[in-house]
DRENLUM-148202 format. One record per residue (C-alpha): x, z, y. Coordinates in nm, 3 decimals. Example, Ala and Ser with C-alpha at 12.3 -4.5 7.8 and 13.67 -1.06 7.14 Angstrom:
((1.230,0.780,-0.450)) ((1.367,0.714,-0.106)) 
***
This chain:
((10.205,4.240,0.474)) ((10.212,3.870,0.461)) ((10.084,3.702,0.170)) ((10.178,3.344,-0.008)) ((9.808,3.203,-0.008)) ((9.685,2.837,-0.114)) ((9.458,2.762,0.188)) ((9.761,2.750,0.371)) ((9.863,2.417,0.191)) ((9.482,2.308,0.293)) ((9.548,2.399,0.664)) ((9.871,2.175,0.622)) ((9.650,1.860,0.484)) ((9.402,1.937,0.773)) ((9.667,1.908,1.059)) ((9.814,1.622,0.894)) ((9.510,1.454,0.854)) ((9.229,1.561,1.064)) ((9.335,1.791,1.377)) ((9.313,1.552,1.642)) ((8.979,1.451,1.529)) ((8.847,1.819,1.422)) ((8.850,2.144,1.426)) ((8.944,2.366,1.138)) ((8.698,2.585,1.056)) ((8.824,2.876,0.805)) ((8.517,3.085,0.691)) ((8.491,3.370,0.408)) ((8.355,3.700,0.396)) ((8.544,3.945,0.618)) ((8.845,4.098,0.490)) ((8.947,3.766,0.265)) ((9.229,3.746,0.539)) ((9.135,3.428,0.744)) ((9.248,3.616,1.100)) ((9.604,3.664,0.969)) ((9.626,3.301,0.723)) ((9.518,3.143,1.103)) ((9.797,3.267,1.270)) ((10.062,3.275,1.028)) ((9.998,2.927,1.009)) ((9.987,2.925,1.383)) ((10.328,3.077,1.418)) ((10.485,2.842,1.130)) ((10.346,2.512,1.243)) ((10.293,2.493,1.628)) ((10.535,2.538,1.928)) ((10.280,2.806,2.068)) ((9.953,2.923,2.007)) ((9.707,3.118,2.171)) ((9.458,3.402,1.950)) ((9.105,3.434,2.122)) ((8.966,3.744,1.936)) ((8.560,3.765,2.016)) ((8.573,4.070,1.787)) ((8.793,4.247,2.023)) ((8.836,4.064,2.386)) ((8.850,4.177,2.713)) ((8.647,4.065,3.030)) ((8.907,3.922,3.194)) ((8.945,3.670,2.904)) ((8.546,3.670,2.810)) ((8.510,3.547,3.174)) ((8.714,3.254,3.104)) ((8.465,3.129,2.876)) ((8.159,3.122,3.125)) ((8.283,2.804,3.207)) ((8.427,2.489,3.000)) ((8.276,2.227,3.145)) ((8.592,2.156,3.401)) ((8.887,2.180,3.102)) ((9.175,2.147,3.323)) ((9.090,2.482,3.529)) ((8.973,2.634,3.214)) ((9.317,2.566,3.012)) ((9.482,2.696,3.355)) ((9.271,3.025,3.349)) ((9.337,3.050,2.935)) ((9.701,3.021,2.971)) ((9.719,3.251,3.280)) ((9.515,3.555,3.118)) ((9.709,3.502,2.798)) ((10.043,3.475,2.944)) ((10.115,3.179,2.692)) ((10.190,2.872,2.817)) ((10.043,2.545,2.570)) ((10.198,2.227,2.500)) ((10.018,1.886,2.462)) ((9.941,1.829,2.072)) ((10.196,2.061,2.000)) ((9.980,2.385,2.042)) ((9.655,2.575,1.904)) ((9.423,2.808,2.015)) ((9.249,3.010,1.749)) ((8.902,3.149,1.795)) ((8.910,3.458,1.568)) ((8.521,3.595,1.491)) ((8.361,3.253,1.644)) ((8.011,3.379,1.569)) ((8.005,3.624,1.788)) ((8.015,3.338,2.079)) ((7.792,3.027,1.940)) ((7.848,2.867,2.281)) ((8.242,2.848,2.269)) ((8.154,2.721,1.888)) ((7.915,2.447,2.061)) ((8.175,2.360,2.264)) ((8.422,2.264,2.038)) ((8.281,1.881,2.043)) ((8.448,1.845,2.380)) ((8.716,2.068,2.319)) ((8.845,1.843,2.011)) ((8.701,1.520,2.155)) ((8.990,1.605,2.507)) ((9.232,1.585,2.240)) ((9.508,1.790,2.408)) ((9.530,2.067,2.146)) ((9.444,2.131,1.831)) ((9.173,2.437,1.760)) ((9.129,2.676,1.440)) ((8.787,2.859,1.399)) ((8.745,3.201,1.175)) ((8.397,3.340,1.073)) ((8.200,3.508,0.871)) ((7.787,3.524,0.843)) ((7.888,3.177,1.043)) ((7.548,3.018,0.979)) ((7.316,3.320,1.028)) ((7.040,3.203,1.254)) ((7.094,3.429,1.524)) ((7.457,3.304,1.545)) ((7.341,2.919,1.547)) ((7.019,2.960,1.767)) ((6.969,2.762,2.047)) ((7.302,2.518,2.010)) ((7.443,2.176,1.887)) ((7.653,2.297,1.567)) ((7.972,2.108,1.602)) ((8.016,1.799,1.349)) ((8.365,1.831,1.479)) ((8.462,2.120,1.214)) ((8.656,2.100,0.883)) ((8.523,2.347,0.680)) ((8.734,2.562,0.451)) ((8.639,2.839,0.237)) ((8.866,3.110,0.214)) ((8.784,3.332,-0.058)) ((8.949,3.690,-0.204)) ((9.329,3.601,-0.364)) ((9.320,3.442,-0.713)) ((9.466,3.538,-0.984)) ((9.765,3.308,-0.908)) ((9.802,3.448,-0.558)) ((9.773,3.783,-0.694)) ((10.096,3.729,-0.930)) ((10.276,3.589,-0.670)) ((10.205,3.886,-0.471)) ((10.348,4.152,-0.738)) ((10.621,3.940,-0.816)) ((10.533,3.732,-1.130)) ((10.569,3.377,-1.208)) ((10.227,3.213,-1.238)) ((10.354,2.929,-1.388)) ((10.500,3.093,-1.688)) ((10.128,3.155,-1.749)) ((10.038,2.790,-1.704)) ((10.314,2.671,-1.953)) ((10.170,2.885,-2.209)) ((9.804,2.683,-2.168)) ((9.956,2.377,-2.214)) ((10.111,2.502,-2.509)) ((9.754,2.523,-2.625)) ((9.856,2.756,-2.919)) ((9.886,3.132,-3.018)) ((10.171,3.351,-2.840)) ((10.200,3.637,-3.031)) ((9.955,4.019,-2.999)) ((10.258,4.144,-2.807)) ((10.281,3.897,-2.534)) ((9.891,3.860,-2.526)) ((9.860,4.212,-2.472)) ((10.106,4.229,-2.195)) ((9.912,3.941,-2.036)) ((9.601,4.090,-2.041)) ((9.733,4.421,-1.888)) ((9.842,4.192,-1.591)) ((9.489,4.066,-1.610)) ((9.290,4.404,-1.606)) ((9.546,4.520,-1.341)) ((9.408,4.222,-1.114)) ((9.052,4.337,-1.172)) ((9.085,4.677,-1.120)) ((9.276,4.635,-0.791)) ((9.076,4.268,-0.698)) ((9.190,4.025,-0.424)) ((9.096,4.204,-0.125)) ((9.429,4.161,0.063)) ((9.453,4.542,0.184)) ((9.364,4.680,-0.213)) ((9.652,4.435,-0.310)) ((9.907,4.544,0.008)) ((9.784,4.914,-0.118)) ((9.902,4.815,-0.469)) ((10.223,4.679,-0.397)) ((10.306,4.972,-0.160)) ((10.276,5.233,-0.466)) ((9.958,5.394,-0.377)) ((9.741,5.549,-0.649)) ((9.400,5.407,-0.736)) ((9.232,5.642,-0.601)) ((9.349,5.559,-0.252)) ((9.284,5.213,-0.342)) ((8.942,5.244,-0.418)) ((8.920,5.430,-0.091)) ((9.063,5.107,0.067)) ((8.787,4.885,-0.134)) ((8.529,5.185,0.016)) ((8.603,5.071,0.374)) ((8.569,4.728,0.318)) ((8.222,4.799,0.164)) ((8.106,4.976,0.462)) ((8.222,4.720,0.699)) ((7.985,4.476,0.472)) ((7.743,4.764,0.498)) ((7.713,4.772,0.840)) ((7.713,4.356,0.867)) ((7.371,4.331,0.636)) ((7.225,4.647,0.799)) ((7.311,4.448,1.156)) ((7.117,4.137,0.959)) ((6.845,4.331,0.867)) ((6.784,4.693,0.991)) ((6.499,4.747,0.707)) ((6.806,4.813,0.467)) ((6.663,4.565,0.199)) ((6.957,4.320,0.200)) ((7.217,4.625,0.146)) ((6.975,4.729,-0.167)) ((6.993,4.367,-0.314)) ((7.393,4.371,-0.279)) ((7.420,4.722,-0.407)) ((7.176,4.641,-0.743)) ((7.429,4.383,-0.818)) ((7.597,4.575,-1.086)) ((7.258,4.746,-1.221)) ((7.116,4.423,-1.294)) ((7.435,4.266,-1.487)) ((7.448,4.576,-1.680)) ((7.072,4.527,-1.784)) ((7.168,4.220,-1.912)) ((6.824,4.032,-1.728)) ((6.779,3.711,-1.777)) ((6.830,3.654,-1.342)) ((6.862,3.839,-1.087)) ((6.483,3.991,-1.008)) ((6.479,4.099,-0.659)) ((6.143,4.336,-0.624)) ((6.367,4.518,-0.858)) ((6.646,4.541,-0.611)) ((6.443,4.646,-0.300)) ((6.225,4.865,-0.469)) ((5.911,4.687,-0.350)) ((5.713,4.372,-0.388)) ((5.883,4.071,-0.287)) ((5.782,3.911,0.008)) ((5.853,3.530,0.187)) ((6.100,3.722,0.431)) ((6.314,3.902,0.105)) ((6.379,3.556,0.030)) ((6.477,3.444,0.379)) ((6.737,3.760,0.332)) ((6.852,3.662,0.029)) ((7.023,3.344,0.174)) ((7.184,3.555,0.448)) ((7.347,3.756,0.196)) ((7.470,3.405,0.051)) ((7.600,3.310,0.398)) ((7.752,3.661,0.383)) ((8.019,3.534,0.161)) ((8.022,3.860,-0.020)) ((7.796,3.740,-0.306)) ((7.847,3.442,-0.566)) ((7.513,3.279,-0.677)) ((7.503,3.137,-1.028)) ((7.169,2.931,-1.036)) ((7.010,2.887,-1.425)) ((6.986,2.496,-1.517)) ((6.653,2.389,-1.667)) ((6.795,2.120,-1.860)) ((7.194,2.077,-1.917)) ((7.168,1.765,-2.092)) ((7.143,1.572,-1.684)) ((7.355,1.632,-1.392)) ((7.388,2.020,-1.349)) ((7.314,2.052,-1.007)) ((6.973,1.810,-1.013)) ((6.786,2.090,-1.227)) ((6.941,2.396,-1.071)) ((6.624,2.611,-1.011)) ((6.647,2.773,-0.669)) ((6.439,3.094,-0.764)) ((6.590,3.219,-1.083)) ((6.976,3.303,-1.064)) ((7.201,3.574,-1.137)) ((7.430,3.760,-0.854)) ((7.789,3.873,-0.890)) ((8.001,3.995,-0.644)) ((8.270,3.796,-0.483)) ((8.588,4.019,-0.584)) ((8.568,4.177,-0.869)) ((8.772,4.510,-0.777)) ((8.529,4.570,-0.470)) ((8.259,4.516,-0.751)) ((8.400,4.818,-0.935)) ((8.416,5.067,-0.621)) ((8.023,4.937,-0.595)) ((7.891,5.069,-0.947)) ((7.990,5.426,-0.834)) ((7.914,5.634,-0.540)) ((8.265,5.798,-0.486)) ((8.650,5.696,-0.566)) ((8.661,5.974,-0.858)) ((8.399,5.829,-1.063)) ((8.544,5.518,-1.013)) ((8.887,5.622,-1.137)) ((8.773,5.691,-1.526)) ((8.696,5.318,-1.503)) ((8.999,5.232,-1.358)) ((9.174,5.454,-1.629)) ((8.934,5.262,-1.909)) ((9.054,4.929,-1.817)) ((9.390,4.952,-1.735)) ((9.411,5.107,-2.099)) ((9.164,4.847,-2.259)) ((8.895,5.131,-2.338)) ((8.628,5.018,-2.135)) ((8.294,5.093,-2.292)) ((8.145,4.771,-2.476)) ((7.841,4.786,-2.229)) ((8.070,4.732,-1.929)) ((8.142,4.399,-2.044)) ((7.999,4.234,-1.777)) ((8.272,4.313,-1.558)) ((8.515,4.064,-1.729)) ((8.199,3.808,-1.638)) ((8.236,3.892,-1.290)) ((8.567,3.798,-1.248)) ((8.497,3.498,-1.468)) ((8.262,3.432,-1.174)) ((8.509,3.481,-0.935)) ((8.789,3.285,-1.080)) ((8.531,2.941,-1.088)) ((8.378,3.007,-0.729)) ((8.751,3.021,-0.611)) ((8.867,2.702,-0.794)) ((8.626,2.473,-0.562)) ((8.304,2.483,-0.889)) ((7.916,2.593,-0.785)) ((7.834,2.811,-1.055)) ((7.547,2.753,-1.337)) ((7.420,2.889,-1.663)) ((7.159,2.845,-1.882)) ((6.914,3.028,-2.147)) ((6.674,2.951,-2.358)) ((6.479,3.103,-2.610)) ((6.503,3.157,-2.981)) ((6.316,2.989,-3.243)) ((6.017,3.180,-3.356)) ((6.162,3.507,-3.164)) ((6.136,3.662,-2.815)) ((6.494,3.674,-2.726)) ((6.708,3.443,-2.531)) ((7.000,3.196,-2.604)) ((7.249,3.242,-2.330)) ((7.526,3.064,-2.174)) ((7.698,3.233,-1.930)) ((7.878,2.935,-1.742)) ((7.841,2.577,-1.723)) ((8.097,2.320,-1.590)) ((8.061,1.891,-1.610)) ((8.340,1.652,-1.614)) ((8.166,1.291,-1.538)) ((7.866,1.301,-1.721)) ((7.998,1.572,-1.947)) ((7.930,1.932,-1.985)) ((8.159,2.231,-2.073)) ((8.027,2.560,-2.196)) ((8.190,2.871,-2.124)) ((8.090,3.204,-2.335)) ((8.280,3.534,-2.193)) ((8.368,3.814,-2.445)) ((8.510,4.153,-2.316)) ((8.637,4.206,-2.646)) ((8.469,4.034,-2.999)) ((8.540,3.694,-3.024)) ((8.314,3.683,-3.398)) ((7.995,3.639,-3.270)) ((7.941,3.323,-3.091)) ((7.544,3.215,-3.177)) ((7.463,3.117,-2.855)) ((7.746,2.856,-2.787)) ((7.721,2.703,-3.127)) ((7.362,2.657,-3.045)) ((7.414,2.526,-2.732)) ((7.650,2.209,-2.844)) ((7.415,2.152,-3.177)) ((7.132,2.112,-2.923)) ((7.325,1.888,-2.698)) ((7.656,1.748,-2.890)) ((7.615,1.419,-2.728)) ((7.690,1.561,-2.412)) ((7.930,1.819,-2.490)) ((8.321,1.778,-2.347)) ((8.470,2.070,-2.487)) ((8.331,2.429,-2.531)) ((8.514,2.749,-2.442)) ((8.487,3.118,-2.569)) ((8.676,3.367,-2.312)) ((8.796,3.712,-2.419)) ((9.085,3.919,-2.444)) ((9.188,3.814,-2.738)) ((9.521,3.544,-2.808)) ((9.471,3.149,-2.861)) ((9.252,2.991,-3.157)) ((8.996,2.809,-3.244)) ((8.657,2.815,-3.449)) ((8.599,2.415,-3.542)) ((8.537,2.265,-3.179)) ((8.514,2.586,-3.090)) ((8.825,2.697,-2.831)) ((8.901,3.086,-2.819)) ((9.126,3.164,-2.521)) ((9.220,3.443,-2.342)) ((9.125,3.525,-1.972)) ((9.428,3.491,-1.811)) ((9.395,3.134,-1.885)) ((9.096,3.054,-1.748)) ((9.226,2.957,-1.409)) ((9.493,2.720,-1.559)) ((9.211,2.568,-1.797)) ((8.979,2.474,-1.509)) ((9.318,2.307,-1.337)) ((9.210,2.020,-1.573)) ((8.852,1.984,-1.372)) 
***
């Protein structure tokens, strides 16, 4: 099932812009759908096109590869084992799973630089050393992300209008408990299935969640396999899998000894950037001090981990697709336990990473006490900062935030309180719900 998705608009500005000159270079975790957004775009937008899968190829067409130097014979051998004949700037070849062959990736400098057709890249774990060893990476690549369907995408997918949704933030005022209510169930319904494109083709076609979260299961194993193929000692698969443990402790960051079960060594930290090139994680680094440019006091060793789709993040906090489905009852229903809150973080996670922002929060601690201040997001505009607070539920308590912008009101843009509840505000203080978070952050 094809999906409408917005990196397809991006692949439009690249060929416009920057094909002759570069190759695209779509990378994500696996699953996001890059393979089938490469050649749907393929199909729409060239004469012909030619898919090289290195996931999946035979020798015949492996064999062309052992030699690019002389391109003429090499196009003649592609087109010949292919059967597809290519067309001077008005063709593509696509080199689905490009890790797997870092020399055809090297090559792409004189592939582009020949200038006869244009060239699309997928990958994922595209920068793990083992895939980058011993060659030139290409400066000839446009990079872009591809990341799980957002919420947008999603409601295009089951047939609503986004933009109704968007109308209503501009609005910028209540809408009624009804109409909130009904939003929100569209909300929870996007969490509970994610944006994994074959959970969301599984939705559409009627299926129950339990064969859903079966759907989500496979996915997880294929990750599975990828960070047990990155590191055989099993650590990396133990820091993804404590993901939801240690958001559901509430810790201050994301401790790793805890994860592995062991003392952490030089090496667990060498892992914990593969799992970052894995795509499958989103890294929210704390900021020492909000009141400068976010990113120049980002501390390196003390973040927190979420998970990169929120509806594979619920199939990960059980062991089997019948625990799972009391949650998926819970939310759908809005009677998710109060200590589950953290999954509405998540996708608050989710929705920034996939709207272009690096994420950061902050904490600090209380005045003459041993607990901690938190803010769970920060955003800048200029030399501004926004903070974001996310509420599962209670929008009554908000210490931390009010904290937060009496410590540093000078720098504060506007501050945001996310929850499920319908549009108001406390003083400066704007309470929205989290179906509009994607439309708010349309404004940075």
């Amino acid at each position: 099932m094809l999906f409408k998705r917005k990196v397809y608009d991006k692949l439009l500005e690249w060929k416009k812009s920057y094909s002759g000159r570069y190759a695209c270079l779509l990378e994500g975790a696996r699953r996001v759908g890059k393979s089938t957004i490469a050649e749907e775009f393929a199909k729409n937008e060239y004469d012909s096109y030619i898919v090289v899968n290195f996931a999946n190829i035979t020798e015949e067409m492996l064999d062309v590869f052992k030699d690019i130097a002389k391109l003429d014979v090499f196009f003649l051998r592609l087109q010949a084992e292919s059967g597809i004949s290519l067309k001077e700037r008005k063709s593509v070849i696509i080199f689905d799973e490009i890790q797997l062959q870092p020399k055809v990736r090297q090559a792409i400098k004189f592939l582009v630089k020949d200038g006869r057709y244009d060239y699309i890249e997928t990958g994922s774990l595209i920068s793990i050393k083992k895939n980058v060893q011993g060659i030139v990476i290409p400066s000839e690549e446009h990079r872009i992300s591809v990341y799980p369907m957002d919420y947008e995408e999603f409601m295009w997918a089951i047939g609503k209008d986004p933009n109704t949704i968007r109308e209503i933030y501009k609005a910028n005022t209540a809408i009624g408990n009804s109409t909130n209510r009904s939003l929100m169930r569209d909300f929870r319904l996007y969490m509970a299935v994610g944006g994994m494109p074959q959970a969301v083709e599984a939705y559409i076609q009627k299926e129950n969640f339990e064969y859903i979260d079966n759907v989500k299961r496979k996915i997880l194993n294929l990750y599975f396999e990828d960070l047990k193929k990155i590191d055989p000692t099993g650590r990396l698969s133990n820091i993804y899998k404590a993901i939801p443990s240690q958001l559901a402790l509430k810790k201050k960051h994301f401790v790793l000894s805890s994860a592995i079960g062991k003392r952490q060594t030089t090496k667990d930290e060498s892992r914990f950037f593969e799992l970052l090139d894995s795509k499958t994680v989103l890294c929210c680094y704390h900021v020492a001090n909000p009141d400068s440019a976010l990113a120049q006091t980002k501390d390196l060793d003390r973040f927190k981990l979420y998970a990169s789709d929120t509806g594979l993040f619920i199939s990960l906090m059980f062991d089997d697709s019948k625990q799972a489905n009391e949650i998926y009852a819970k939310l759908l229903s809005d009677k998710l336990d109060a200590d589950l809150g953290y999954l509405y973080e998540n996708v608050a996670a989710q929705i920034i990473t996939a709207s272009g922002k690096e994420l950061y929060y902050h904490t600090w601690l209380k005045e003459n006490s041993s607990h901690y201040f938190e803010i769970d997001f920060l955003l800048s505009k200029g030399n501004k900062i926004i903070p974001l607070e996310i509420k599962s539920s209670a929008t009554r308590n908000h210490e931390s935030i009010e904290n937060f912008v009496n410590k540093y009101s000078k720098k504060i843009y506007k501050e945001y309180l996310f929850s499920q509840k319908d549009v108001a505000h406390v003083g400066q203080l704007l309470l929205k719900p989290l179906y509009l978070l994607p439309f708010m952050l349309e404004e940075f």
